[in-house]
C-alpha positions in Angstrom: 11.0 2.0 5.2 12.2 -0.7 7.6 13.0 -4.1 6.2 10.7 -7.1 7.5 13.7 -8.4 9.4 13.6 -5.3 11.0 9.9 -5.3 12.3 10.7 -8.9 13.2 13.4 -7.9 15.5 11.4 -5.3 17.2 8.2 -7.8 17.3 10.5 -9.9 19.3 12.0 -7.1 21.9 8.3 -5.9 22.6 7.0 -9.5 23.2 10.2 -9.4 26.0 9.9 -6.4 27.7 6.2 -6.9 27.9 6.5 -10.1 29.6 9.5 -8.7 31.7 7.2 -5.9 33.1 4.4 -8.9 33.2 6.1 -10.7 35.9 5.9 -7.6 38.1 9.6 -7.9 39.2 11.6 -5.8 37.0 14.3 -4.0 38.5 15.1 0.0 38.3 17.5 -0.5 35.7 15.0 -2.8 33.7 12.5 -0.3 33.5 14.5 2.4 33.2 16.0 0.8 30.2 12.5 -0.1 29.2 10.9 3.7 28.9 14.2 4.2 26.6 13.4 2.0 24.3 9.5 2.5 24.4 10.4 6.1 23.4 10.7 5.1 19.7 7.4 5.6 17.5 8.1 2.3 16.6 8.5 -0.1 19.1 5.6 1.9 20.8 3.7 0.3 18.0 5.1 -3.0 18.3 4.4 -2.9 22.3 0.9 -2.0 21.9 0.4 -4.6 19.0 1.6 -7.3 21.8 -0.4 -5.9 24.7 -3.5 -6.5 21.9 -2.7 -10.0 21.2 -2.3 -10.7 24.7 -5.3 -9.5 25.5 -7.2 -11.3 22.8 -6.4 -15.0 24.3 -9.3 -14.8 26.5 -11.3 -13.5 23.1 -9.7 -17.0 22.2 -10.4 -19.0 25.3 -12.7 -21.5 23.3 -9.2 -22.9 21.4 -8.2 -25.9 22.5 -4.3 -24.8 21.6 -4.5 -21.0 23.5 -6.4 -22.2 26.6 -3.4 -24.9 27.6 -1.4 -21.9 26.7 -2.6 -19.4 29.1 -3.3 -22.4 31.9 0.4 -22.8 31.6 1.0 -19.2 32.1 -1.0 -18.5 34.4 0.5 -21.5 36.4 3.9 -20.2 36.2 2.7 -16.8 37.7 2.5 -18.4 40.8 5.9 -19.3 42.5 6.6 -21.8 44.8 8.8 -20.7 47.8 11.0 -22.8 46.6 12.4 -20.9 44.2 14.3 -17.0 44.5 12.2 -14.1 43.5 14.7 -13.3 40.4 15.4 -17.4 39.8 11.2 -17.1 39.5 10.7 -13.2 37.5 12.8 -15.0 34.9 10.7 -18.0 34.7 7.5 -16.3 34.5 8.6 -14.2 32.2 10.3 -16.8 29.8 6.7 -19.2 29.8 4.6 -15.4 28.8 7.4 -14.9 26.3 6.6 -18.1 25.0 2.8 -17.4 24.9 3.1 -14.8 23.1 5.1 -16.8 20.3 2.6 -19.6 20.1 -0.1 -17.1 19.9 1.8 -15.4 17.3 2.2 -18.2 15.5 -1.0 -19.5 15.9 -2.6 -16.1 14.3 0.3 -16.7 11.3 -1.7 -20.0 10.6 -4.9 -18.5 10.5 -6.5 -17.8 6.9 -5.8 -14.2 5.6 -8.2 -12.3 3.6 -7.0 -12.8 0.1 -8.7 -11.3 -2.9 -7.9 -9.9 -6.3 -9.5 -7.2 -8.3 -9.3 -6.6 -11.9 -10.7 -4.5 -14.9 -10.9 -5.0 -18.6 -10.0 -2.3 -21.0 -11.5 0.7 -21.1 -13.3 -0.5 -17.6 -13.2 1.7 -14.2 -14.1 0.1 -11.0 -14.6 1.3 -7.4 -14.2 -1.0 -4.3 -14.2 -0.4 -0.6 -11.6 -2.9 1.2 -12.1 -4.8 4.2 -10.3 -2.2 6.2 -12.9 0.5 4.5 -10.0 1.8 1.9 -11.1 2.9 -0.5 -9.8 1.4 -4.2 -10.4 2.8 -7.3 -8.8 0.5 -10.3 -8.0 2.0 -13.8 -8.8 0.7 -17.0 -7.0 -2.9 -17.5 -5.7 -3.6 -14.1 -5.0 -6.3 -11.7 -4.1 -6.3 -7.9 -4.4 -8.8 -5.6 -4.7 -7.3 -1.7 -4.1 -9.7 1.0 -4.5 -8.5 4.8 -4.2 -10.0 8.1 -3.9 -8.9 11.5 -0.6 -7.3 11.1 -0.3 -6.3 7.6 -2.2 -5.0 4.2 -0.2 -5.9 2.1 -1.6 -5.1 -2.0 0.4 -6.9 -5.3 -0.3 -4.5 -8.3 0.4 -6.7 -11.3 -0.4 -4.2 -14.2 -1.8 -1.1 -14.6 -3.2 1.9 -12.5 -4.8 2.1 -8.8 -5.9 4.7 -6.7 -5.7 4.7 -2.8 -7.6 6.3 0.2 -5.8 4.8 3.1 -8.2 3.8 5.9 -5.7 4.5 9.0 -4.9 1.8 11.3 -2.2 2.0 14.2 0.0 -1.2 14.4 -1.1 -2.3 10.5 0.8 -1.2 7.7 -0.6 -0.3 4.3 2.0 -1.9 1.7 1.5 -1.7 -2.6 4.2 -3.7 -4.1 4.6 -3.2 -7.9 8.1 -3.5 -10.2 10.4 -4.3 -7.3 9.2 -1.1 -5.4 7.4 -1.3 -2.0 5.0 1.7 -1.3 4.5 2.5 2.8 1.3 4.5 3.5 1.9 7.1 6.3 -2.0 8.3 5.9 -2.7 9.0 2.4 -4.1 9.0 -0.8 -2.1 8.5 -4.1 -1.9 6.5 -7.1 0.3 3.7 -8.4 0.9 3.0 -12.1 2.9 -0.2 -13.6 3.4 -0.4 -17.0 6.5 -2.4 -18.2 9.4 -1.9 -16.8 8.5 1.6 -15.2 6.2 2.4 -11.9 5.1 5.6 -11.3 3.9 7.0 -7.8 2.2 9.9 -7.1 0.5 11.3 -4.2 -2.6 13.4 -3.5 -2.7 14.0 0.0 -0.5 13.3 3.0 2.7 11.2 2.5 4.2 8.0 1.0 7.7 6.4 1.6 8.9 4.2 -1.2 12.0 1.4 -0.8 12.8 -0.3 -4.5 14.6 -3.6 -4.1 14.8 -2.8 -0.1 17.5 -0.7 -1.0 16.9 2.5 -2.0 14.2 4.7 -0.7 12.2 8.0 -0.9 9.7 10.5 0.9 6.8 12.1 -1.2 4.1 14.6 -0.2 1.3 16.2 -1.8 2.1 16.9 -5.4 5.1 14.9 -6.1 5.6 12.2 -7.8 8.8 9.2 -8.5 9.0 7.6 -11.4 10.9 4.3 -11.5 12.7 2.4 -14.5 15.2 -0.3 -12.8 18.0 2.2 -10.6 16.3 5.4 -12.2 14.5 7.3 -10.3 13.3 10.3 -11.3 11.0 12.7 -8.1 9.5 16.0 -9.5 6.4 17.9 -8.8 2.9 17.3 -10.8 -0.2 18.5 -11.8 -2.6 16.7 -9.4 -5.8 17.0 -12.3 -3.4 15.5 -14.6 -2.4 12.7 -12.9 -6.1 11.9 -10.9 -8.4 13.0 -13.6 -9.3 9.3 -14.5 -10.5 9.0 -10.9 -13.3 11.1 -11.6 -13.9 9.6 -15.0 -11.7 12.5 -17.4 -8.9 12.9 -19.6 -7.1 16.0 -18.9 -4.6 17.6 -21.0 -1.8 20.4 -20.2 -0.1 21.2 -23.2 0.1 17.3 -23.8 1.8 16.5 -27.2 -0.6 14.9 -29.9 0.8 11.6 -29.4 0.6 10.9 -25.5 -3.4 12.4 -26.3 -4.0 9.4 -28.4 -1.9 6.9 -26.3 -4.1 8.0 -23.3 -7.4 8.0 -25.5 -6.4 4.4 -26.6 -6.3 3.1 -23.2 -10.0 3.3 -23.2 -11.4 3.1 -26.1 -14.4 3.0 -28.0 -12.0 2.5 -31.1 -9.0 3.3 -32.0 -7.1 6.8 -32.8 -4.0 6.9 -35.2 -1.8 9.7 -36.4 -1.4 8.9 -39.8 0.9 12.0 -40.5 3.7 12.8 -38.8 3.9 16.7 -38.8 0.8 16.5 -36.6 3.0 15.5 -33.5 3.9 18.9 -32.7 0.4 19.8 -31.9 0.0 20.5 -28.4 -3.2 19.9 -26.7 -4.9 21.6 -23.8 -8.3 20.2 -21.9 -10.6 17.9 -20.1 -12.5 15.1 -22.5 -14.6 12.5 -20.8 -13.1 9.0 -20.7 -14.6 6.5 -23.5 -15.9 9.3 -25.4 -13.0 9.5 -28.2 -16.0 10.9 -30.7 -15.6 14.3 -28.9 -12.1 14.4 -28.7 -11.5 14.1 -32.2 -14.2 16.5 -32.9 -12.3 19.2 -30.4 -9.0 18.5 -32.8 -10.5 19.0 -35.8 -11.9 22.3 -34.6 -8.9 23.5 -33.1 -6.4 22.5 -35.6 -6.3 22.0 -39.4 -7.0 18.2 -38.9 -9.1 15.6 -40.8 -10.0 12.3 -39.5 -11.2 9.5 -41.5 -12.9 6.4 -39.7 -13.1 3.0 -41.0 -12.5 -0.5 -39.5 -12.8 0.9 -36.1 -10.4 2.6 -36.5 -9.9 6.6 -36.8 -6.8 8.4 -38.6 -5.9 11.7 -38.0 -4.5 13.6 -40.8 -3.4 16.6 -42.1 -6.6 19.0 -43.7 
């Protein structure tokens, strides 16, 4: 993932060669040196993101700010005879350099569309972004999602999101949670933060992840990273484990009796305790419908030699 320093360096490079080429008097060397550097998926980005926002000042005409900017362009692009052809190229193309700066800069100071989204336990919501991403939030989350014309840029703050990545060229997708940064390249997948430890997993395309912009890794479809300060741990998953709460179900594989219940507390109604110890061997196998604990506990005392007793809100599982 490249560092914002990075993309601020290549912002710069794109706004020069564009208003090199501008000027109409770059020489053979110039542009030959030019098509090198435009071969690069990235600075083919960057160039077309400044050939946008150049093209959006007359969108802009009616502010008072980028009008005197593009009269003083346009100004410059018309020598005198005074001065030399190359004595003038670099003129011209120094004042639409500039341009592009203020406009830049001008766009910077413009409100961004800031928002945050959140769910109380045992609550699942369902939003479609500005961008038409889709979001769908897990019980007790927070995330606040802030776009503007060059980034999307999401802060999870606790718990568990789902994303379906609306695509757009020259605007990255970014989910920050627990010092890791998580790049869309096209994708759906699922962030959870709890504690110290953020786990990503992807459902379809592709994800790059950078944690403290220092180390960073590639996943695809079915893989998942799992990250507790400098451990990282990538292995390969179940999807209809891991995105069964996006369609509204718990699903077990073989899950021991105690991550059952931890999952089956996140939602609630009540509360499930294993008030005997021997009953953590038990392994459980299945799909239960999320909020409905009454049916999982029926399903264990069925399939094992359980007994549970409720009282208080509150339901312990024992040994029969």
């Amino acid at each position: 993932m490249q560092r914002t320093d990075d993309i601020e360096v290549i912002r710069g490079e794109a706004e020069r060669w564009f208003a090199c080429l501008r000027s109409g008097r770059c020489s053979a060397a110039e542009r030959s040196a030019f098509n090198a550097w435009i071969g690069v998926e990235a600075h083919a980005a960057a160039y077309s993101e400044t050939q946008q926002l150049w093209g959006d000042m007359e969108t802009l005409g009616d502010d008072a700010d980028v009008r005197q900017w593009l009269d003083e362009s346009r100004q410059l692009d018309r020598p005198p005879d005074t001065l030399r052809p190359r004595r003038w190229a670099w003129l011209s193309a120094s004042a639409a350099a500039a341009v592009l700066v203020c406009l830049g800069g001008w766009y910077a100071m413009q409100p961004s569309l800031v928002a945050r989204y959140a769910t109380a336990h045992g609550e699942q919501r369902h939003f479609t972004l500005d961008d038409g991403s889709q979001l769908i939030l897990n019980t007790d989350t927070a995330i606040d999602v802030r776009f503007d014309r060059r980034t999307r840029v999401l802060q999870l703050e606790k718990g568990e999101a789902s994303f379906e990545v609306a695509h757009e060229a020259g605007r990255s997708f970014v989910v920050n949670a627990g010092g890791s940064a998580i790049t869309d390249l096209g994708t759906r997948f699922i962030v959870h933060k709890e504690d110290a430890q953020t786990v990503v997993s992807v459902v379809e395309g592709a994800v790059e992840v950078a944690h403290d912009g220092h180390e960073t890794a590639k996943l695809a479809v079915g893989e998942q990273l799992a990250i507790s300060g400098n451990d990282w741990q990538k292995r390969s998953v179940d999807l209809a484990l891991v995105s069964g709460w996006t369609q509204g179900k718990l699903v077990f594989r073989a899950t021991p009796l105690a991550e059952v219940v931890a999952q089956a507390n996140r939602y609630g109604p009540g509360r499930l305790v294993i008030a005997d110890a021997s009953l953590d061997a038990y392994k459980i196998s299945g799909e239960f419908r999320i909020g409905n604990n009454d049916a999982l506990v029926r399903a264990l005392q069925s399939a094992f030699p359980i007994q549970a007793e409720s009282a208080d809100g509150e339901t312990r599982l024992r040994r029969r």
